[in-house]
N, C-alpha and C positions, 0 to 999 in steps of 0.2 A: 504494500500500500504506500504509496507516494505522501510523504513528511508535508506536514503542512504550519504556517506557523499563524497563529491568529487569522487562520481561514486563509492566507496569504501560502502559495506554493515558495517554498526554501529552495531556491536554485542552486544556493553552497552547499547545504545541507545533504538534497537529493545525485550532487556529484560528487556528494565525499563519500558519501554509503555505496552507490554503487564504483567508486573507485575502490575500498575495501571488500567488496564481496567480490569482485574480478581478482583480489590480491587474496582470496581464500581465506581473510578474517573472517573468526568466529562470529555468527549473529547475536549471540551474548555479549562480545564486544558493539559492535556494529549497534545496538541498542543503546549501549553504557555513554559511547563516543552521542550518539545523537542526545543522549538526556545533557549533557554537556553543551552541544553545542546550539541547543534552545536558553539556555541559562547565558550564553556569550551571546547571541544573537537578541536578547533584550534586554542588553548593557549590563548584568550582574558581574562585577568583578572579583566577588571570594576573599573582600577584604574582612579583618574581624577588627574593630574598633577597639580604642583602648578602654574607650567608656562602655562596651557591652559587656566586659569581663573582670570579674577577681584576683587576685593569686590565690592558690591553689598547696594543700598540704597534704601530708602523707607519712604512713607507716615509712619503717624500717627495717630490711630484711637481717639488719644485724640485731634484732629484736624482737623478730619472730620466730616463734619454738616450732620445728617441724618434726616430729618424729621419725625415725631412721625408715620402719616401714611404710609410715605414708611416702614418702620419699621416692623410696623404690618403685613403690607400685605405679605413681605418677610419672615416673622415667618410663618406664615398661610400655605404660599405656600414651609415650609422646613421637611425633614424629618430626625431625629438624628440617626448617626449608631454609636453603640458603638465596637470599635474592645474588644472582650472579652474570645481572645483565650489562654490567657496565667495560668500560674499554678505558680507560683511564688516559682518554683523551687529553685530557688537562696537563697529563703528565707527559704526553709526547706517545703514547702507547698507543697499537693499532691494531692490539685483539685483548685477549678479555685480560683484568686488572690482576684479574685473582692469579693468574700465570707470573705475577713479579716475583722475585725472590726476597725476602723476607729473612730468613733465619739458616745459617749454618747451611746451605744450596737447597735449601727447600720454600714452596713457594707456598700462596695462601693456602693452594687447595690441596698443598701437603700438607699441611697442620689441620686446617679442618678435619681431611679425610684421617688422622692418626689419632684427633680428639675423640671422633666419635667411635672409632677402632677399640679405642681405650676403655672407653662406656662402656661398650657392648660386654667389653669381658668384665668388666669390673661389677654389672649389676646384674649381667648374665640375660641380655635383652635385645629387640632385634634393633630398637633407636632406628628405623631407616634416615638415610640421608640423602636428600631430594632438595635439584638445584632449579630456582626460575631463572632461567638463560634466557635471553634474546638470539634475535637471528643470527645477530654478531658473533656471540662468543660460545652457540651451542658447541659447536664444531672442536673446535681450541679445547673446550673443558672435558669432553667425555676422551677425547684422546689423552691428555695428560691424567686421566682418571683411571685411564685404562688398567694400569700398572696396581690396581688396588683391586685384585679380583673377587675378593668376598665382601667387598664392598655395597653390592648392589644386595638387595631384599627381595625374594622369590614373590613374583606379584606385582612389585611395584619397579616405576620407572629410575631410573639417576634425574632425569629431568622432565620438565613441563616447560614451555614456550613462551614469554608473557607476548600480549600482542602489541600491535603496530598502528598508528594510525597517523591518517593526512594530516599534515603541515597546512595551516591555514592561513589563505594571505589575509594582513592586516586589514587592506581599505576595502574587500568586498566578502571577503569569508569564505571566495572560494578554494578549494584544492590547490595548493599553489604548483607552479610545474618549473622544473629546472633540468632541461636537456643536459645540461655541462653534467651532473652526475642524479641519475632519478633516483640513487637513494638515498640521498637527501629530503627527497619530497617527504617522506615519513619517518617517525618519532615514535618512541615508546610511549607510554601515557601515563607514566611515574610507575611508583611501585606500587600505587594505590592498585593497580594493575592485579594483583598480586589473587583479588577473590574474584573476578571474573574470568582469570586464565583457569584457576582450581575449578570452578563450576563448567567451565567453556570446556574444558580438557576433560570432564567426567573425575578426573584426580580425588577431587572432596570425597564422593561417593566411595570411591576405592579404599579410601584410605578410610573410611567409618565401615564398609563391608568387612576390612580386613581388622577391624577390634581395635583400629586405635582411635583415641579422644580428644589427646590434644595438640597443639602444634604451637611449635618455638620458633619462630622465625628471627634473621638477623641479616644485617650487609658480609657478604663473605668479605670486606676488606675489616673488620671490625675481629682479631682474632682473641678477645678475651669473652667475645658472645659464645659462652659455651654450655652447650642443655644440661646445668647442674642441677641434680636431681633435690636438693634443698628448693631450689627457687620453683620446679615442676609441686617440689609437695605441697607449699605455701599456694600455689594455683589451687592445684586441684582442691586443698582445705575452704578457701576461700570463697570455693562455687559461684566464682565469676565468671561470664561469657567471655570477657578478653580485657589484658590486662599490657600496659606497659611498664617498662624496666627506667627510669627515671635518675640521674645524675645532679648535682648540683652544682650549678655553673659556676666558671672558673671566667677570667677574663677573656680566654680562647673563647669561647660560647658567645660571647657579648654579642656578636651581631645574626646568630642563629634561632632557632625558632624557641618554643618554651609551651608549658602546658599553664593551662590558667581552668575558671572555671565561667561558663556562660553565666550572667546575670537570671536573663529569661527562664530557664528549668533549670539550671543547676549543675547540667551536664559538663563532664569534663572535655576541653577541648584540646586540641594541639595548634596554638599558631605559627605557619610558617614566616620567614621574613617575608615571603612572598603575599603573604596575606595580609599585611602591617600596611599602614596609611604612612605617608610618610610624616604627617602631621607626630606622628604614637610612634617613631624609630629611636626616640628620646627614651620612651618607658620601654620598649621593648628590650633597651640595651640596657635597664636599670637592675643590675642583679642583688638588689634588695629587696625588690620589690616582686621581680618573676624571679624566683630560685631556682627554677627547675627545668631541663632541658630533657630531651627525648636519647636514650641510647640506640634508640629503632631498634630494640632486641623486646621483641611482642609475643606473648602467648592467647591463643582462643582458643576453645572447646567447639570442634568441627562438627557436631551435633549441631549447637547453639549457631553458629555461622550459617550452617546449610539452612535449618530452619529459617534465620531470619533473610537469605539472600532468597527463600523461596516466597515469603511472604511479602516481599518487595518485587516482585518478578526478575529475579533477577541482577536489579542494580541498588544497591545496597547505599548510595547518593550520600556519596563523600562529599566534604566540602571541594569546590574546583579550586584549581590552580592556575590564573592565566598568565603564561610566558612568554614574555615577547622577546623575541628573538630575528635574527638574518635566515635564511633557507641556507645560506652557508655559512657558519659560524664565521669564517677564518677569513670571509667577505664582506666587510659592511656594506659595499653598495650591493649586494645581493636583494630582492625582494623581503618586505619583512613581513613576520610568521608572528600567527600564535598558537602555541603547545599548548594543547589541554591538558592538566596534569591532575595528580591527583597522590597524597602519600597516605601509604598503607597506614600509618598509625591514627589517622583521622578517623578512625573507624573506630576509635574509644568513644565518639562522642552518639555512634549508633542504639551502641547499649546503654540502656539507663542507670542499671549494674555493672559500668567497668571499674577497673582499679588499678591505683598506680602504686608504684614500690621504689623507695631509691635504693638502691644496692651502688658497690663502692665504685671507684672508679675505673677498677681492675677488670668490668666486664665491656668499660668503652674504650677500646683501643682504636679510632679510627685512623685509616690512612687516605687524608685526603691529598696530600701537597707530599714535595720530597725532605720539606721539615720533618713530618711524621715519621717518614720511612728512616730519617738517619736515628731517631730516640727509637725504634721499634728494635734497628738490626743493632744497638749500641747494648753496652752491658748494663744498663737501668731498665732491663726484664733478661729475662732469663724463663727457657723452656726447660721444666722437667721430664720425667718419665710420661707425666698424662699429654703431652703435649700442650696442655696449657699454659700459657702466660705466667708468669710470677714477676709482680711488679718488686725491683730490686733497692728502691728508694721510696724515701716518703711520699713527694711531690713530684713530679714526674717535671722535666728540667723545660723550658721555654728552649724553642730555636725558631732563627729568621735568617735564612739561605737568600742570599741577592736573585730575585728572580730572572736576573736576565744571566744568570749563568749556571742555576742551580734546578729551572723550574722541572726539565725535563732526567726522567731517569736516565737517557745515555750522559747527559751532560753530568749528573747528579755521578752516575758510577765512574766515571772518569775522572775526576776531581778527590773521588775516594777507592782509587783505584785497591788502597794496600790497606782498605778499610777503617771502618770511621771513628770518630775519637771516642774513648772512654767518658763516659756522660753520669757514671754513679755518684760523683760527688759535685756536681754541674750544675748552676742554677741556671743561667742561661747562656747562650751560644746566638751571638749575632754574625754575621759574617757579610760586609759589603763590599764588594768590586768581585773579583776572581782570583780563588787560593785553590790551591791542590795540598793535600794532606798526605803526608809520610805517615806509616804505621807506627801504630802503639803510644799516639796523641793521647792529652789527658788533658780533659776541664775541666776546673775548680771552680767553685762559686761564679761570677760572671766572668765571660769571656766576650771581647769585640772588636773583631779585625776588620782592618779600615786600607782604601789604595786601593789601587787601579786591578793592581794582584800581586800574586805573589805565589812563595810555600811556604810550609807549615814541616818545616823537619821533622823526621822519623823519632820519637823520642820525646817531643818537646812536650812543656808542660802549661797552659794559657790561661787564664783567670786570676782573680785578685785574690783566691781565697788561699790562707798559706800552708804549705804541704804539713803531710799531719805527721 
């Protein structure tokens, strides 16, 4: 049936649908995408005002009593999704993030795959581990997967697809087209992606036919996201339909999103910066006022999800995301786009009963920049036997890499060819112009190299703090 919009036929609308169903998108999506783009087509923008919302409180998982067997049973009965669609473009990378190396010649999805390895024997459970790839990086991920043969779970997949949808030009709404490279024309549609590819894919079902209940989801570059079975027991005790894993911002956070709580019913929210008025960028960044940021490491009870995505037909009507952007990033005078987006954790404010939990900072290890990546692969963590994470200092040390000669990981690995400084006793680490680092450096309290460039000799010792 031909989309209509206030009795008015949608000329954008009716050629973006059928450009995704020639491109073999789900009709579950193909719905999702059009409930969206009647929300942009009568100007709603998905901002959340400063004046509609609270801050926002919460237990503590270092103060709540789990029992060792509820514990268990709630691992037994979870299944891990890793969101794994990203390519880490930002970083100069041109297939999927999670292939970086990370630790001792192992990459994300070697530690994932060894964490949950680990679980298995240690609670004697099948934990399956299932990745939402994209088009990009399906391919990249099950290959480097390969090598872990008991990995997969009799039944179910290694992965599910998240979908795809048209790139929308700004001044008419239509399908945007760009000959120079057509897959450009199309965008993922956030991770909020994440319950319409599970229901689109049949996956939900599969995974409730085969006895499990609940599901941990996390960013695969995030590797302290790991389904420990304390934080499964306190779910399942809880008898929440879906709960987020919640942090307390630091001044890295300042200009990222935060949970609060809506005035109107009470619900808890998640705002993104992208949802921020620019008028409310002042409170948004006030970490007195919003304490609380998202670790994106989310648990639901896949009963409770299918029920209410069934009861919604469907589309489960996150708040939107509108992204303006170029059809070619790396182009500005390219045609400009808007991304319908949408993030998975927004989907706390669906259930009336969700709940938040802060747990330490040990389970948010993101790696967004190749700041991150030098404090991840530096000796301020350290992997044990579980493969997990062990944060090896209090505070985890500040770094700022000169972006024009650090942003990308070739430029990044080059620079640290003989590997990067010792960061345990390190409060921060600035570095502006261009240095190469000799092996077996060591930061003290603050450190900040200045000049065009330079090296950093095999040995040396940089910071003000004095040797102990």
């Amino acid at each position: 049936m031909e989309p209509t919009i206030g009795g008015m036929k949608s000329k954008g609308l009716k050629q973006a649908r059928e450009k995704m169903a020639a491109e073999g998108v789900d009709q579950v999506a193909i719905e999702v995408f059009s409930h969206y783009y009647r929300q942009i087509e009568h100007g709603e923008t998905g901002m959340i005002a400063e004046d509609s919302i609270d801050p926002v409180d919460m237990e503590s998982l270092a103060d709540v009593e789990v029992p060792d067997d509820v514990a268990a049973e709630a691992v037994g009965a979870t299944v891990v999704i890793k969101l794994n669609g990203g390519l880490g473009t930002s970083m100069g990378m041109a297939r999927a993030k999670s292939l970086l190396c990370v630790r001792r010649g192992l990459s994300f999805l070697d530690v994932i795959a060894r964490q949950v390895l680990h679980l298995r024997r240690e609670y004697g459970t099948t934990l399956p581990l299932i990745f939402m790839n994209s088009f990009r990086t399906s391919e990249d991920t099950l290959a480097a997967l390969a090598r872990y043969q008991d990995l997969e779970v009799d039944g179910l997949p290694l992965e599910f697809l998240q979908n795809k949808e048209p790139k929308l030009r700004k001044d008419d709404l239509t399908p945007v087209t760009w000959t120079k490279d057509p897959a450009l024309e199309w965008c993922p549609p956030g991770h909020g992606d994440l319950y319409t590819a599970l229901v689109g894919t049949g996956l939900l079902d599969r995974l409730i036919d085969a006895g499990y209940r609940y599901a941990f989801v996390s960013n695969s570059d995030n590797l302290g996201a790991v389904a420990d079975a304390r934080v499964a027991g306190w779910f399942a005790q809880s008898g929440a339909p879906f709960a987020i894993e919640a942090v307390r911002r630091t001044p890295s956070d300042r200009k990222g999103g935060h949970f609060a709580r809506r005035k109107a019913d009470g619900r808890i929210v998640l705002r993104e910066t992208a949802q921020t008025p620019k008028a409310d960028q002042e409170a948004l960044q006030d970490l007195s006022r919003h304490q609380y940021c998202s670790t994106n490491n989310l648990w639901f009870d896949l009963v409770r999800m299918r029920d209410e995505m069934a009861r919604r037909d469907g589309i489960l009507g996150l708040p939107m995301i509108r992204n303006e952007k170029n059809v070619d990033p790396a182009d500005k005078r390219s045609p400009e786009v808007i991304q319908v987006e949408t993030a998975m954790g927004a989907a706390i404010e669906v259930f009336e009963d969700s709940r938040l939990i802060e747990v330490g900072r040990d389970r948010f290890v993101p790696v967004k920049t190749t700041n991150d990546l030098l404090v991840l692969r530096s000796d301020a963590y350290d992997i044990g036997s579980d493969f997990v994470l062990d944060q090896q200092v209090e505070s985890i040390p500040f770094v700022d890499l000169d972006d024009e000669h650090y942003k990308l990981v070739a430029d990044f690995d080059q620079r640290f060819a003989s590997g990067v400084p010792s960061m345990r006793r390190a409060e921060s680490l600035v570095v502006n112009g261009d240095w190469s680092f000799g092996e077996k450096v060591v930061v003290r309290g603050k450190a900040e190299l200045d000049g065009d460039h330079g090296r950093v000799e095999a040995g040396s010792v940089l910071g003000d703090a004095p040797a102990e």
